[in-house]
VEXKE-115717 format. One line per 3 residues: their letters; for each residue x, y, z of N, C-alpha, C. Coordinates in nm, 2 decimals. Example, Ala and Ser with C-alpha at 12.3 -4.5 7.8 and 13.67 -1.06 7.14 Angstrom:
# residues 2
AS = 1.32,-0.57,0.78,1.23,-0.45,0.78,1.32,-0.33,0.78  1.28,-0.22,0.71,1.37,-0.11,0.71,1.29,0.00,0.79
END
This chain:
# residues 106
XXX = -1.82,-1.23,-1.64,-1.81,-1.09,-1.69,-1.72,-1.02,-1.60  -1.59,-0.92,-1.66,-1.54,-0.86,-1.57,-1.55,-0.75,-1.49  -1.57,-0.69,-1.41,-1.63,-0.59,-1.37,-1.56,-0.40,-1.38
XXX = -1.55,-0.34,-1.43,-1.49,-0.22,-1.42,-1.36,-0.20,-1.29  -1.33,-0.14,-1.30,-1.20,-0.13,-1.16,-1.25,0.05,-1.20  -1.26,0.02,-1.01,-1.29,0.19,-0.99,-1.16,0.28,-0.97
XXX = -1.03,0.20,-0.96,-0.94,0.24,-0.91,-0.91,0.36,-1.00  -0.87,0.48,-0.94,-0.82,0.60,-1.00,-0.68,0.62,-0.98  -0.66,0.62,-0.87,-0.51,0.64,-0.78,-0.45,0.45,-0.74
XXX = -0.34,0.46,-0.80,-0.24,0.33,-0.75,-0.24,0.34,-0.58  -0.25,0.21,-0.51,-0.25,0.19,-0.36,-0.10,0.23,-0.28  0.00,0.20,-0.36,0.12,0.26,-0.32,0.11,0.43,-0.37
XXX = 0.04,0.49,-0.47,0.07,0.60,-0.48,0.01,0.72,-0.33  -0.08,0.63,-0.29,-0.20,0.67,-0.20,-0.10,0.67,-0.08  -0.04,0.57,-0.06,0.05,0.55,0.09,0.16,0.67,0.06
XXX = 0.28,0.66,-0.07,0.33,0.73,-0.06,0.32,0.88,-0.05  0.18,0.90,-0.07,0.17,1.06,-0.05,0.15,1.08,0.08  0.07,1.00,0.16,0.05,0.99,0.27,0.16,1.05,0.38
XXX = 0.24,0.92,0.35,0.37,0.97,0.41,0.48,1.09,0.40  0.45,1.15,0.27,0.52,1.22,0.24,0.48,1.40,0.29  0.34,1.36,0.30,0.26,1.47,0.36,0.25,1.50,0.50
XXX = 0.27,1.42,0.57,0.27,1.38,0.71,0.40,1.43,0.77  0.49,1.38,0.70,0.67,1.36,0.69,0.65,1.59,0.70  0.68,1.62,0.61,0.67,1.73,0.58,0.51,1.86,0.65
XXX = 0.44,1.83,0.70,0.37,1.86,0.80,0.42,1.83,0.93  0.54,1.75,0.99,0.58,1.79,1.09,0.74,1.86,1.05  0.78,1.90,0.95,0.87,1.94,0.92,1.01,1.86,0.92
XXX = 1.02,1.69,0.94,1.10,1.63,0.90,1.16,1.60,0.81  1.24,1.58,0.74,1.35,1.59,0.59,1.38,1.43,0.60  1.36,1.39,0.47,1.40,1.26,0.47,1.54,1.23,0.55
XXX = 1.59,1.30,0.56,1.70,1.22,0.69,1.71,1.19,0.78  1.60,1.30,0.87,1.58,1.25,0.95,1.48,1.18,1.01  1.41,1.16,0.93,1.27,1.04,0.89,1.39,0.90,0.87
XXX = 1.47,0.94,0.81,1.51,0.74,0.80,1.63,0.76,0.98  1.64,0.85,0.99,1.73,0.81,1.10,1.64,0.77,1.24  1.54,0.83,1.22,1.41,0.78,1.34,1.36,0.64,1.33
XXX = 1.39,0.60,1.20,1.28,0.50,1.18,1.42,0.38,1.20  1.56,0.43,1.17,1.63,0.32,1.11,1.64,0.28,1.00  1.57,0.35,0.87,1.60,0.31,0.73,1.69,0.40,0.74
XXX = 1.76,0.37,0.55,1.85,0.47,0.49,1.75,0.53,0.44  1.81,0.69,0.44,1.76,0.77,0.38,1.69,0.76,0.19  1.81,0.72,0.15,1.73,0.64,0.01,1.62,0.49,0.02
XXX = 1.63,0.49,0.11,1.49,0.38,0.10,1.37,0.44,0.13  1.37,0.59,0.20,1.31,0.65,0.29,1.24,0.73,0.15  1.36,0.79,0.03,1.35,0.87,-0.05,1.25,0.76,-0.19
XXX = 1.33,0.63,-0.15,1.25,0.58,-0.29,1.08,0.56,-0.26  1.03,0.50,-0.15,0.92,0.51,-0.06,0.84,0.59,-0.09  0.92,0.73,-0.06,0.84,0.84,-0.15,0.76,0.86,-0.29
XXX = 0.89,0.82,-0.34,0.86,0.84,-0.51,0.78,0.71,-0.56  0.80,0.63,-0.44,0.68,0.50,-0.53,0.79,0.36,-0.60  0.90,0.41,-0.53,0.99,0.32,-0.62,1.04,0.21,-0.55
XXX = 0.99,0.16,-0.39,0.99,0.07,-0.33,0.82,0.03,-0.25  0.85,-0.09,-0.30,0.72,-0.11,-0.18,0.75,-0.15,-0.03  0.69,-0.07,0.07,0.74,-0.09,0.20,0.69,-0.24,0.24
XXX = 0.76,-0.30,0.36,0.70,-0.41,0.38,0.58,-0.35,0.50  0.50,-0.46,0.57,0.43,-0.43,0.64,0.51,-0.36,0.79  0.61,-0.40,0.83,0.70,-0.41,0.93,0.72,-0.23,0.90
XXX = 0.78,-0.19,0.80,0.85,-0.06,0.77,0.71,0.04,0.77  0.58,0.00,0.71,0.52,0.08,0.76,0.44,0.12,0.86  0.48,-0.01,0.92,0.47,0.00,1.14,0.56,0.11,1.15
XXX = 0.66,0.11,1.12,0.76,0.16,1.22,0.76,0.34,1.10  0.73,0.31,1.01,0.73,0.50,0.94,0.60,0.55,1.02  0.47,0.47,1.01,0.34,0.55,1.12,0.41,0.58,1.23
XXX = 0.45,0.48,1.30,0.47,0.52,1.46,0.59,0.67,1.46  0.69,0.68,1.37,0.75,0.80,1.38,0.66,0.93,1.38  0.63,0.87,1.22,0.50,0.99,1.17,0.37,1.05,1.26
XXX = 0.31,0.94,1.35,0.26,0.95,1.46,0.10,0.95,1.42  0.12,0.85,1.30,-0.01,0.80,1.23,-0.07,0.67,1.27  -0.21,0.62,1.32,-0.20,0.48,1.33,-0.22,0.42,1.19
XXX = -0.15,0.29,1.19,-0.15,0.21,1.04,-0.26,0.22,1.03  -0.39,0.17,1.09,-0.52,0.13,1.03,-0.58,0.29,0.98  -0.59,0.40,1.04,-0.58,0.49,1.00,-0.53,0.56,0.84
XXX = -0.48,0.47,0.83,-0.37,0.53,0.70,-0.41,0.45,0.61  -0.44,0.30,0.63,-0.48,0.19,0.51,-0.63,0.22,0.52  -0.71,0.28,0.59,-0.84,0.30,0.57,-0.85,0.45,0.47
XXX = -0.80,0.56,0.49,-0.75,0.61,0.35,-0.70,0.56,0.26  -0.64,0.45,0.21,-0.59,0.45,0.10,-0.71,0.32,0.03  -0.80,0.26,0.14,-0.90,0.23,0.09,-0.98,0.31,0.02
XXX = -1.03,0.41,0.06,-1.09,0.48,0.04,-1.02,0.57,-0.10  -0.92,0.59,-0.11,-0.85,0.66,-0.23,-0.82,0.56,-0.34  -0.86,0.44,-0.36,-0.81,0.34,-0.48,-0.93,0.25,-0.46
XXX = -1.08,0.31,-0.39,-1.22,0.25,-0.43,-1.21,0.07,-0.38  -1.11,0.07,-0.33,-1.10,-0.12,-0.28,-1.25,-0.13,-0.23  -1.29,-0.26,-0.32,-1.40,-0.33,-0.26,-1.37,-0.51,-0.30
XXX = -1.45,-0.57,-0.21,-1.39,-0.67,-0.24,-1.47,-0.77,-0.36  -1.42,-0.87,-0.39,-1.46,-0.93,-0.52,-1.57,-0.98,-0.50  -1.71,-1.02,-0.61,-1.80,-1.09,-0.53,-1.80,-1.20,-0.55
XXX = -1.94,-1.28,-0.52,-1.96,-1.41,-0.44,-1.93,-1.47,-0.62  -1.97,-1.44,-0.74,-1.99,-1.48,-0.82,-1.85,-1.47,-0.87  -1.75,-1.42,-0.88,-1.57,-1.36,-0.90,-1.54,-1.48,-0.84
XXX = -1.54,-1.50,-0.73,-1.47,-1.59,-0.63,-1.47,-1.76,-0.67  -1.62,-1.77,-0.72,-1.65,-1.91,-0.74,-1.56,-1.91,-0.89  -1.59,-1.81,-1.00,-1.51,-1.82,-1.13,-1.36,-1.88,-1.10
XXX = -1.31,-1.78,-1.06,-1.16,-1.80,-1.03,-1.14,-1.93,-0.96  -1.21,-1.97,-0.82,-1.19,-2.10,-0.82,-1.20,-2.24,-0.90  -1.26,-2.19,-0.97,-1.33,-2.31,-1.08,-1.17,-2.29,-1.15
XXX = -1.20,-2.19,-1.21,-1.04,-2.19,-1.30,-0.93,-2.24,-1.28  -0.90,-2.18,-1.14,-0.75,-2.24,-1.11,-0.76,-2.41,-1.08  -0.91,-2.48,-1.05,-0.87,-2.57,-0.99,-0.87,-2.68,-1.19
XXX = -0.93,-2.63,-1.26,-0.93,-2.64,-1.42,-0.74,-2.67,-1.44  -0.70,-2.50,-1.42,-0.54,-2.48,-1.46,-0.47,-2.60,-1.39  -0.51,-2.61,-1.24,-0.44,-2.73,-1.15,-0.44,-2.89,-1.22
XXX = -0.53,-2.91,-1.27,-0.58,-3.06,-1.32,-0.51,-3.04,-1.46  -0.46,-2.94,-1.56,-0.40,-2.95,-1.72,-0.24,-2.94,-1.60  -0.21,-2.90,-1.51,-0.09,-2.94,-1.52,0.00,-3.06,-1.43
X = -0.10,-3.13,-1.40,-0.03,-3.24,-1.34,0.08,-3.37,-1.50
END
């Protein structure tokens, strides 16, 4: 049986407001947000809008400008997209499954 998704807010939506709120609470302009960090400004811009996903590395280095710690910031966005983890009874399904799908495609 599947279980509801609490999720209200997308996990990238959650980061990129984050950042964008942060960015603009210290009065930085995306220019000079990518020029601190070493991105381009348009990767800096699409980030924002949700239209890249950062890798782990880029959002090391946007906290450390922003002066946020990462765990800090993914523990909000836990908390804003309801992440919980799957249970014991999800876990065994899906395993059964895939190892089902593994054995029809040999």
């Amino acid at each position: 049986m599947a279980q509801a998704r609490k999720n209200t807010i997308a996990p990238l939506d959650s980061l990129r407001a984050i950042i964008r709120d942060k960015r603009k609470e210290l009065n930085l302009t995306q220019e000079q947000l990518s020029f601190l960090t070493g991105y381009d400004r348009t990767y800096i811009n699409r980030v924002e809008r949700g239209r890249r996903n950062p890798s782990f590395t880029a959002i090391l280095n946007i906290c450390m400008v922003l002066r946020i710690f990462p765990s800090a910031t993914m523990r909000t966005v836990e908390k804003e997209v309801g992440f919980e983890f799957i249970s014991e009874q999800q876990l065994a399904i899906g395993l059964i499954r895939r190892k089902r799908v593994a054995r029809f495609k040999r």
